[in-house]
C-alpha positions in Angstrom: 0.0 0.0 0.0 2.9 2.4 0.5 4.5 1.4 -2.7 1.4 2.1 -4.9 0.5 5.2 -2.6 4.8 7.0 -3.3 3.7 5.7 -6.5 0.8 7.3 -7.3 1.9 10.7 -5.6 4.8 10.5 -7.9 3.1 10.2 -11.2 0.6 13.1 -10.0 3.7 14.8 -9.6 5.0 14.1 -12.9 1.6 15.0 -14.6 1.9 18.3 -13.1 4.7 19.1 -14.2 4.6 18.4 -17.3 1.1 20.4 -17.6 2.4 23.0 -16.1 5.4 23.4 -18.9 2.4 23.9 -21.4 0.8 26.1 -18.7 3.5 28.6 -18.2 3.1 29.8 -21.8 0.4 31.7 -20.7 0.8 31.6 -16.8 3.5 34.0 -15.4 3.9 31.5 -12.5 3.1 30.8 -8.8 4.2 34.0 -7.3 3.0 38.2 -7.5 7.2 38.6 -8.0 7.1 36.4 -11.2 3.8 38.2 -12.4 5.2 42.1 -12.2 8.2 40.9 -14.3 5.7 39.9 -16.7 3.9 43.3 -16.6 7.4 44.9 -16.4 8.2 42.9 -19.4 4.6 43.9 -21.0 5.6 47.2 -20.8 8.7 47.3 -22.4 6.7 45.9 -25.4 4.4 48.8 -25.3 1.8 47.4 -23.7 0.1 47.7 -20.2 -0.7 44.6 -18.1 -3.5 43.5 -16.2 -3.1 40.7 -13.5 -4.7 38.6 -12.2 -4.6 36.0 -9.3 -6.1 32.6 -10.1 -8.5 31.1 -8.3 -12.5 31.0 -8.3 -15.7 29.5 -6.7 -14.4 30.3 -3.9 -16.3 29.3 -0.7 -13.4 29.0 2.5 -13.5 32.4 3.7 -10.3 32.7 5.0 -9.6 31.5 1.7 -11.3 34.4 0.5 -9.5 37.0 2.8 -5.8 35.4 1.4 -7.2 36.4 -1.7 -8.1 40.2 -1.1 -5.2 40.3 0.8 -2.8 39.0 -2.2 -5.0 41.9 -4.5 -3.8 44.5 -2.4 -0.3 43.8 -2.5 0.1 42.8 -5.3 -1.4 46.5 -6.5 1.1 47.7 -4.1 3.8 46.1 -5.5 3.0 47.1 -9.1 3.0 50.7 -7.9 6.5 50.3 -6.2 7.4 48.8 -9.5 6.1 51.5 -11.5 4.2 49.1 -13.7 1.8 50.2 -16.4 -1.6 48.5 -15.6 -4.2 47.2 -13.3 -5.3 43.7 -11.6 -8.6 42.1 -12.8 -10.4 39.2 -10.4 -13.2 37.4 -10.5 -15.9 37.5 -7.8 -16.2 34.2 -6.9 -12.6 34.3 -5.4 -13.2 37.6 -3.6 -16.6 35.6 -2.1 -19.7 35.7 -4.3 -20.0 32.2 -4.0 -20.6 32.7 -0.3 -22.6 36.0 -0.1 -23.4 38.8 -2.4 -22.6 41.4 0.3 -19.4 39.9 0.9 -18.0 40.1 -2.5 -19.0 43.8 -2.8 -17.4 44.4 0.8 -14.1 43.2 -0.7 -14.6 44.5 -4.0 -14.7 47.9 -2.3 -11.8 47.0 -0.3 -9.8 46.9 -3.8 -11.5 49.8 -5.4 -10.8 51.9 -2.4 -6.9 50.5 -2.9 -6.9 51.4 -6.8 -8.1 55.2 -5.9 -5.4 55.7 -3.7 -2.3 53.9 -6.5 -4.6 56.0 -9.3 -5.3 52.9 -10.8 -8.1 50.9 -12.6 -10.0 48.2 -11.3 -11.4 45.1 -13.6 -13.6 42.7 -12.9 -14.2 39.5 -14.7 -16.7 37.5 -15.9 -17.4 33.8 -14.9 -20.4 31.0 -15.9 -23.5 31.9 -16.2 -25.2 31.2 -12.9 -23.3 34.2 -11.1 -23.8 37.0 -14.3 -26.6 38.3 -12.6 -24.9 39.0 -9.1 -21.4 40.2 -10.9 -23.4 42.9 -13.0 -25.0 44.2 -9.8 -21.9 44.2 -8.1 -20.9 46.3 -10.8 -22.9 48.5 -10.6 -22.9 49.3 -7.2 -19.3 49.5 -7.1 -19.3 52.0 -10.2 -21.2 54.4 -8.7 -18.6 54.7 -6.0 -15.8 54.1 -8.3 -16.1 55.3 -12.0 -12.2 54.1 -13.1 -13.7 50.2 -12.9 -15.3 48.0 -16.0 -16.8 44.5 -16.2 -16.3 41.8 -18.6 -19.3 40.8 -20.5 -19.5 37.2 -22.6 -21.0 37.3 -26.6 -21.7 33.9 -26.3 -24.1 34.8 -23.6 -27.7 35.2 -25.1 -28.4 37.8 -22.0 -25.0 39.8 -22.6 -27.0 42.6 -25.2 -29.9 43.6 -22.7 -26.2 43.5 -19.9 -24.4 45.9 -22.2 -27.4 48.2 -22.8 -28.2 48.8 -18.8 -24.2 49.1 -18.4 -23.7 51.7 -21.1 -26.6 53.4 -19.6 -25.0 53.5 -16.2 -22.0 55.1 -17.9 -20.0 51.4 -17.2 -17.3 49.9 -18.7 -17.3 46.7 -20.0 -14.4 44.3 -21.7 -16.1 42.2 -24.4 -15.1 38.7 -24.4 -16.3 35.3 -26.4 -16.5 33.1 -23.1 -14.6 30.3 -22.0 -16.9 28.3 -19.9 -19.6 25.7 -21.0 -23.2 27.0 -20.8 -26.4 24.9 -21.9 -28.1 25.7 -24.6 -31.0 28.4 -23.8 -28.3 30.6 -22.0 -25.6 30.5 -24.4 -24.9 30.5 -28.3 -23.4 26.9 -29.4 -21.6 27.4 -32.4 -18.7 29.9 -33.6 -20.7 31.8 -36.3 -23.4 32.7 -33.4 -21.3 34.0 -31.1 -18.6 36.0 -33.8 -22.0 37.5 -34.8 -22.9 38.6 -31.3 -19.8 39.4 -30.3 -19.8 42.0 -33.4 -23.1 43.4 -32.7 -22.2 43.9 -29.2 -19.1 45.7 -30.3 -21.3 48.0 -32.7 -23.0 48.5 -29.7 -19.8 49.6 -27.6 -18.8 52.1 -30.3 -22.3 53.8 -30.5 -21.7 54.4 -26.6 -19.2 57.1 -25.0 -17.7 55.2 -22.2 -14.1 53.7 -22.7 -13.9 49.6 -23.5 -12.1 47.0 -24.5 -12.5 44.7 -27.1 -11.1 41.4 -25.7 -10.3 38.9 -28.6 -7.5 36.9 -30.6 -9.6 36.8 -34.0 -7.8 38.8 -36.6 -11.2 39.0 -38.5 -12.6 40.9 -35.4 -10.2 43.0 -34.8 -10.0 43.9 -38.1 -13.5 44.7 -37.8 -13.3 46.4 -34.4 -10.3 48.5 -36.3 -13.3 49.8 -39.4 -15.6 50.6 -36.6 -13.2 52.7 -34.9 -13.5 55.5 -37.7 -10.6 57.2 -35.7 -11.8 56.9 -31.9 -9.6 56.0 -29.4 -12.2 55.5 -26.1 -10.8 51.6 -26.4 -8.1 49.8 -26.6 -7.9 45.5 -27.6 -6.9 43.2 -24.2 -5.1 39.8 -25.6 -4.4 37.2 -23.4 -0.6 36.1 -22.4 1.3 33.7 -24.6 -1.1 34.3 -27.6 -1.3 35.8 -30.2 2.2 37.6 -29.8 2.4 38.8 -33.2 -0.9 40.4 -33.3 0.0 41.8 -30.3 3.2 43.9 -31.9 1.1 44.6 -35.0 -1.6 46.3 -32.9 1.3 47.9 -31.2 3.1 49.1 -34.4 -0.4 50.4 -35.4 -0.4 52.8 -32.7 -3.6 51.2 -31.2 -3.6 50.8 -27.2 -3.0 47.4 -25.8 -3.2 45.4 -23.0 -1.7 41.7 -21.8 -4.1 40.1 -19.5 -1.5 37.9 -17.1 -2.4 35.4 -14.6 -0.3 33.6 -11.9 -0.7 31.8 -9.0 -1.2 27.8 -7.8 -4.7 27.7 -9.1 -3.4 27.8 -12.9 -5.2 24.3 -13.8 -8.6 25.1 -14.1 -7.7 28.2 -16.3 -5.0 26.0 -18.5 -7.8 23.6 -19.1 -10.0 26.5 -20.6 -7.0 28.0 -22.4 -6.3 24.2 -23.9 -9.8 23.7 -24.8 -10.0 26.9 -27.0 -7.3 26.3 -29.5 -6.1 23.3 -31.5 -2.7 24.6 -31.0 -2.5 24.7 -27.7 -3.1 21.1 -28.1 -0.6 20.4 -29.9 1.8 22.3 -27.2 0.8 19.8 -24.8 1.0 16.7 -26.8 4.8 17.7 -27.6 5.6 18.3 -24.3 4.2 14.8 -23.3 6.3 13.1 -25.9 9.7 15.4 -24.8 10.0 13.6 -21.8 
């Protein structure tokens, strides 16, 4: 029984490992130190950064606390470090899936940190069963706190009557496709449904006045976001780390404002899973790295 159990602890080990040599390609690491050289290194490439702390569904509340706690100095660090950028987290880890009261308490703990460092404050997006909660949270927070935004999902059927009430509020909002899997009557099932939201949504975001971000690796949509532009500058495109590098340093070269979304921290599986799921190339990355060893 000992044998099998070293045994089995080794190989879990091993699996680890080796997922997390795919993983680090868009994972800056374990610690807040190895995710500030990211930014750092984001910035040198004329881009700003926006971190984030992995972790969510949440429901240990000293869990919880750890995690405000690791937001606020981590924002403290990246203002000793002079780094261009913000944090983003997601309200499950900062307690929505405990209470609604106590994810605003903390969000507001964070937003009170970010007016202090000047800086802005994002807030992500997760499945569909806490949406309505994180726009509300939103929303509250925004009207104590205008330099925050939201991310909102096109693959989401509810997301355009969620944009509408935001940009009415004056809100900001991210525009995503959505990484997390949704039944049917809540979310768009195939590519050309949600590419077709996501662009009517981002017709939407243009026809507004607030500042957003159009959050997307599809050349064809940025492309598209680029024609709808027609010279404004109230936006700017957020690309996720490890991806998409060249269109990154086109956008760059372009002269259009950028951002590198970079998370880091123990809870990287969950995300890597996501990340692995959504491109055949990632795929690939991981299937070479199994054979390398």
């Amino acid at each position: 029984m000992d044998t099998l159990g070293h045994s089995d602890s080794y190989d879990s080990s091993l699996i680890e490992r080796l997922l997390f040599r795919v993983a680090k390609k868009w994972v800056a690491g374990y610690g807040a130190e190895q995710a500030v050289a990211s930014a750092v290194d984001s910035n040198s490439r004329g881009m700003s950064a926006i971190l984030n702390f992995l972790g969510e569904e949440t429901t240990d509340p000293k869990a919880v606390d750890h995690t405000v706690g690791e937001y606020l100095s981590l924002m403290d660090l990246m203002h000793a470090r002079k780094v261009k950028g913000c944090v983003s987290a997601k309200p499950t880890q900062l307690g929505l899936a405990i209470s609604h009261e106590l994810c605003l308490k903390n969000f507001r703990k964070l937003a009170a940190k970010a007016r202090a460092l000047q800086q802005f404050l994002w807030m992500d997006m997760e499945s569909a069963k806490f949406a309505e909660d994180t726009i509300a949270i939103y929303l509250e927070l925004f009207k104590e706190f205008k330099m925050s935004g939201v991310a909102l999902q096109s693959y989401l059927r509810r997301s355009a009557g969620d944009l509408l009430h935001i940009v009415e509020e004056g809100g900001k909002v991210r525009l995503v496709k959505g990484a997390y899997n949704e039944p049917e009557e809540q979310a768009f099932t195939t590519k050309e449904e949600v590419d077709e939201n996501f662009s009517r949504l981002m017709r939407m975001l243009f026809e507004g006045g607030a500042f957003f971000a159009i959050a997307t690796h599809d050349c064809k949509l940025v492309e598209e976001a680029i024609s709808m532009s027609a010279g404004k500058s109230n936006f700017e495109f957020q690309l996720l780390m490890g991806i998409r590098d060249e269109l990154k340093r086109d956008l760059v070269g372009r002269g259009y404002a950028v951002s590198e979304y970079i998370p880091y921290g123990t809870n990287w599986l969950p995300y890597s899973v996501r990340r692995i799921r959504e491109r055949k190339r990632n795929l690939l990355l991981l299937a070479r790295s199994l054979i390398q060893q």
